[in-house]
N, C-alpha and C positions, 0 to 999 in steps of 0.2 A: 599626490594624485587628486584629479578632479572628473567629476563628471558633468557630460559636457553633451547637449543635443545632436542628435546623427547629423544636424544638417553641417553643425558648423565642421566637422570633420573634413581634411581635406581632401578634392575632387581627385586628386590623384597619388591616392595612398595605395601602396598596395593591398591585399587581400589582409582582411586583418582577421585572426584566428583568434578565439576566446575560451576562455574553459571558465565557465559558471562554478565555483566552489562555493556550496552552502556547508558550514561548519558553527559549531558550536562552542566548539573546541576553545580553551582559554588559553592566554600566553601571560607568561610572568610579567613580564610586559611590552610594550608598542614596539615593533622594530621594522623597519624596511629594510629588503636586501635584493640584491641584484643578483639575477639568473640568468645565463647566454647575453647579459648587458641590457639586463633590463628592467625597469623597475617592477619592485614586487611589493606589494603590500599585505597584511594580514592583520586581520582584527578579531577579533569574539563576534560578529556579527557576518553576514552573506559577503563574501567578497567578489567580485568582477574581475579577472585577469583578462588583459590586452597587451598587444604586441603589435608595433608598426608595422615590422617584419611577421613572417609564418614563421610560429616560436610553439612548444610544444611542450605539457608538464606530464611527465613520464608516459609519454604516448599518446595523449588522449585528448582531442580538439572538440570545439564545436563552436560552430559558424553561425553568426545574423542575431541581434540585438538594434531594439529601436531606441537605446541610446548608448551610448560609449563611453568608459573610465579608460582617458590613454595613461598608456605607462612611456613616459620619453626614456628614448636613449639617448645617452649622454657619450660625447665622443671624444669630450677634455672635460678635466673639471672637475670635482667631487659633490656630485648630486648630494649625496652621501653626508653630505658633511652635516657639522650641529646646525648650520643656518638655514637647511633646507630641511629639517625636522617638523619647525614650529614657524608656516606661517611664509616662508619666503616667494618671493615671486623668480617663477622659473618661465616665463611667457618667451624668451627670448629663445629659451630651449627648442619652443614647437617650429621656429622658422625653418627647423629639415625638416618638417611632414608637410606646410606647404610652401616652401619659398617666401615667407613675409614674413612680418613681426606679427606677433601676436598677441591679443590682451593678452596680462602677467596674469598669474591665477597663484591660487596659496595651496599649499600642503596640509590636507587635513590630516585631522591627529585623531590617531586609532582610539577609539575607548572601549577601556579592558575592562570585563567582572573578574572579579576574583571571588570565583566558584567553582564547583564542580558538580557536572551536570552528570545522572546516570540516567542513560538513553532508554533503559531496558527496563530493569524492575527497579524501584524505590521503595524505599523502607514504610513510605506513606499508604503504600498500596499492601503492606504486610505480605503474609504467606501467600506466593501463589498456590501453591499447592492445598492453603488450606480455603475450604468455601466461604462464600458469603453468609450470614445468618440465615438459618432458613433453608437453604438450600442443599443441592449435594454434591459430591467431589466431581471434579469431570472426568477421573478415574472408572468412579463408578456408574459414570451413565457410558463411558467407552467401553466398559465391561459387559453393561447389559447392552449396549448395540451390536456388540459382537456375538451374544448371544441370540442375534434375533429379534431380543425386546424394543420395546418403544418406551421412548423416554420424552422427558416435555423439556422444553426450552423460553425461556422469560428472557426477553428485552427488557432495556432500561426501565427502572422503576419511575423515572422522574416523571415520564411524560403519561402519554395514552399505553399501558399497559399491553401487551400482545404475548399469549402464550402459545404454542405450535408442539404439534404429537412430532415426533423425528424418529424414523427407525432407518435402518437400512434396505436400500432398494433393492439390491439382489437377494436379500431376504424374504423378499415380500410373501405374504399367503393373502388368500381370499378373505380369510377372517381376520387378518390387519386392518385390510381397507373395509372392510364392513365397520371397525372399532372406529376408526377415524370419521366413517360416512356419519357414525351414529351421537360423537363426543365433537367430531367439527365442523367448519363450514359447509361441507358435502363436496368441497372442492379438493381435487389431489392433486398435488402438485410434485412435480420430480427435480431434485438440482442438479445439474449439471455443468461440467465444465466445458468451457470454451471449445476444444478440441474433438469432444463428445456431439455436440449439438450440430461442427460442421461436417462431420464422417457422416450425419444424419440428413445433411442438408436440411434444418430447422432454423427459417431464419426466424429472427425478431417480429413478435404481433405488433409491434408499435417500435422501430428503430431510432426516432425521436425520444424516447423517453430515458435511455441510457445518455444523451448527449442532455437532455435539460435537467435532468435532476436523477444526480449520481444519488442518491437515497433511496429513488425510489424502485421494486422490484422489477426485471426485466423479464416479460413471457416472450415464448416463441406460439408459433402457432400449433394449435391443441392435436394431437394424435391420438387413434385407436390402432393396436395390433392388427393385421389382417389374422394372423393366425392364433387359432385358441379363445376367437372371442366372437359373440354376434354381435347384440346392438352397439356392447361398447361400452354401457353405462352398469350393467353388475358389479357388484365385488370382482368376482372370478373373474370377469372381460377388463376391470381394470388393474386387477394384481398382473394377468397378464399382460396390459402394458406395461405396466412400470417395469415387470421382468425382462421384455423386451429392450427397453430404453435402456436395462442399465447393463445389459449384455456387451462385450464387445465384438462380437459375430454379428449382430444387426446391421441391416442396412437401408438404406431409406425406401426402397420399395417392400417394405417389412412392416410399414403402418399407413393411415388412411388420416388423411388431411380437411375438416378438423374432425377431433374427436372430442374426448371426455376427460382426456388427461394433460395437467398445465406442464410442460416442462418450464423449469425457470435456470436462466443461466447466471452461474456461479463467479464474481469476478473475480480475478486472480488476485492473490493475496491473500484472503476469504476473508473474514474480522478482522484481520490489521488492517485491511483494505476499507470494507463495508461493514458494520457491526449490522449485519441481517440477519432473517432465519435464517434465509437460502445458503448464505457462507458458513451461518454457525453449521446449520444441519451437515453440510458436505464436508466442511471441518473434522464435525466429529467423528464420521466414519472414513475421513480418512486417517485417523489418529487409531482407527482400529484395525486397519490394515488392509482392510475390503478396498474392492473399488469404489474412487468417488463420487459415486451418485448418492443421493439421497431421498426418501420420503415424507414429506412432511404437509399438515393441513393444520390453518388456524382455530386455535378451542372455541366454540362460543358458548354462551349462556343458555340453557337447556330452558329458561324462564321466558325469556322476551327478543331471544336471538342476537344480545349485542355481544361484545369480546370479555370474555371469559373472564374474573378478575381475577387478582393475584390469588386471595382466600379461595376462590370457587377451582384456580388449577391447584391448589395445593390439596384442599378435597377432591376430589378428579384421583391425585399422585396415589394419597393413603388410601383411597379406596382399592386401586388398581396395583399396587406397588410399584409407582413408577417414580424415579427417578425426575426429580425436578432440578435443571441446570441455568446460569445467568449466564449469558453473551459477555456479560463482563469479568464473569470467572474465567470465561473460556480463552478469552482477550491473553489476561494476566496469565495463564497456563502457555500458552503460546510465546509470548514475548519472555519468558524465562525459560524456553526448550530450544527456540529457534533461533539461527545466525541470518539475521536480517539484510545485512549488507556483507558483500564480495570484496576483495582488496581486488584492481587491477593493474595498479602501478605504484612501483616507489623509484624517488627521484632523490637526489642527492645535489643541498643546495649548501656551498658555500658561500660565509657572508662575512662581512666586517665584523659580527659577534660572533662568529663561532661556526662551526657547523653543523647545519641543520637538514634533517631527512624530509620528506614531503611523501605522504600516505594517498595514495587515489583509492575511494570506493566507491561501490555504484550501491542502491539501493536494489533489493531483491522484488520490493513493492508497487516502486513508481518509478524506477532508471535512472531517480535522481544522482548523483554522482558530489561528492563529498573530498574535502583533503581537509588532512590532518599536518602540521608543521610542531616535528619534532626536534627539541636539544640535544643532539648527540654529547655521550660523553668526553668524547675521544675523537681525533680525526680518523676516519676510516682508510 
């Protein structure tokens, strides 16, 4: 197999179908095998599947790549064979996709690790379940979120530090938002999911900003309750929105456009996805079983108004008893609870070694789609 520029492909091929398999997967070692007659290759690295014809691996296609890895079909001959392993020229092969000779091209050779990768939790990353130094279970801040409390959340240590109050939104009281007006920015912010935000009709303050930089937080535009609140900006008038927002009986003539309160939308996936407050906060409450909305406003420094440091949220915790959680504990709790990726097809490949299974999954994160090539014991 060779990859080869869209241009040079020939002008009248017909529709060529492709299935993108990114795998990580290791094989004892290198082997090509033919599927519906057709070349297949696999390696430890991203593979390209191509078919001159419309060819299919257990169901599942997808169309248009700006460059090509053809796989020839072979219609006498042993492709197969040891001299087209290592290197041989098979140029003569491409004269049925267009009518002429074609430069020879060589067979590259698959290079294998011999490792084994775990996708999910690694012994490097120790106990999920047990915390970071310093910090506290995610257990127990899903405990006290369920009870109503507010609990604090720390992003990555490495960088610029950022801590955030998190409680849950249908929770909320007046003297939540009063704690958070008085300990944070003064800004309140609500997370929401996708779903949430459009039964709301709440589009994006800035829709640019989710396309140029997936890091950074995405607001919709700011809402007050019409009901339960005057100017909008009290404790009381914004516990009432947030109780509003996180209702699912609301409806979008139910608030006043802008207000005093940030929704911020959640993307899907939530820390596997984005390591944010936004996702951690909505995260946590929905690991408590609530609905997923969430509360949260960034800590600042009570001294000179900058972001809160790590020492000053942990004085902040013990004073309040509040629960101090890492984005990256919450990371590693998730990725040892949840089934990341779907199987949606298995395919049954006969080959000159033996016979082998073919696993299709999709990812549950980002649609990416995956296969695994398995040695069966036995012929099935």
């Amino acid at each position: 197999m060779h990859s080869v520029p869209a241009s040079f492909l020939p002008s009248r091929r017909r529709q060529v179908e492709v299935e993108l398999a990114q795998t990580t997967a290791c094989f004892a070692h290198p082997f090509v095998t033919i599927m519906s007659g057709f070349l297949f290759c696999c390696c430890s690295v991203p593979v390209l599947l191509a078919a001159h014809q419309s060819t299919r691996i257990g169901g599942y296609q997808r169309q248009g790549l700006s460059s090509a890895c053809w796989a020839v079909r072979s219609d006498s001959g042993d492709l197969l064979g040891k001299s087209s392993l290592k290197g041989s020229e098979n140029g003569s092969l491409l004269s049925a996709l267009d009518g002429s000779a074609s430069v020879p091209f060589g067979t590259v050779d698959a290079e294998i690790t011999q490792e084994t990768i775990d996708f999910f939790v690694s012994d490097a990353e120790g106990d999920p379940d047990s915390p970071s130094e310093g910090y506290s279970s995610i257990e127990q801040a899903i405990n006290s979120l369920r009870e109503g409390k507010i609990v604090i959340v720390v992003d990555d240590e490495s960088g610029n530090i950022e801590g955030n109050l998190v409680m849950a939104a249908t929770l909320t009281s007046p003297r939540d938002v009063a704690f958070m007006v008085r300990h944070g920015s003064g800004i309140i912010s609500v997370g929401m999911k996708e779903e949430d935000l459009q039964r709301l009709k709440l589009p994006l303050m800035s829709p640019e900003t989710e396309e140029e930089d997936s890091s950074a937080p995405t607001f919709t535009i700011t809402v007050d309750a019409k009901s339960g609140s005057s100017t909008g900006v009290s404790a009381f008038d914004r516990a009432s929105t947030v109780l509003a927002l996180s209702s699912p009986e609301s409806k979008p003539e139910d608030f006043r456009k802008p207000g005093h309160v940030f929704p911020l939308k959640y993307r899907n996936g939530g820390v596997l996805r984005r390591a944010g407050h936004t996702e951690a906060s909505v995260d946590l409450v929905m690991l408590t079983g609530l609905r997923p909305v969430s509360l949260l406003t960034a800590v600042m420094d009570g001294e000179d108004g900058s972001m809160a440091s790590l020492p000053s949220l942990r004085k902040l915790a013990l004073q309040y008893s509040l629960p101090v959680v890492s984005i990256t504990d919450l990371i590693r709790y998730r990725r040892k609870r949840e089934k990341l990726v779907e199987r949606t097809a298995i395919s049954r490949l006969p080959t000159k070694w033996g016979l082998f299974q073919a696993y299709c999954y999709r990812s549950k994160l980002d649609g990416t789609e995956h296969i695994a090539v398995v040695k069966v014991a036995c012929e099935l």
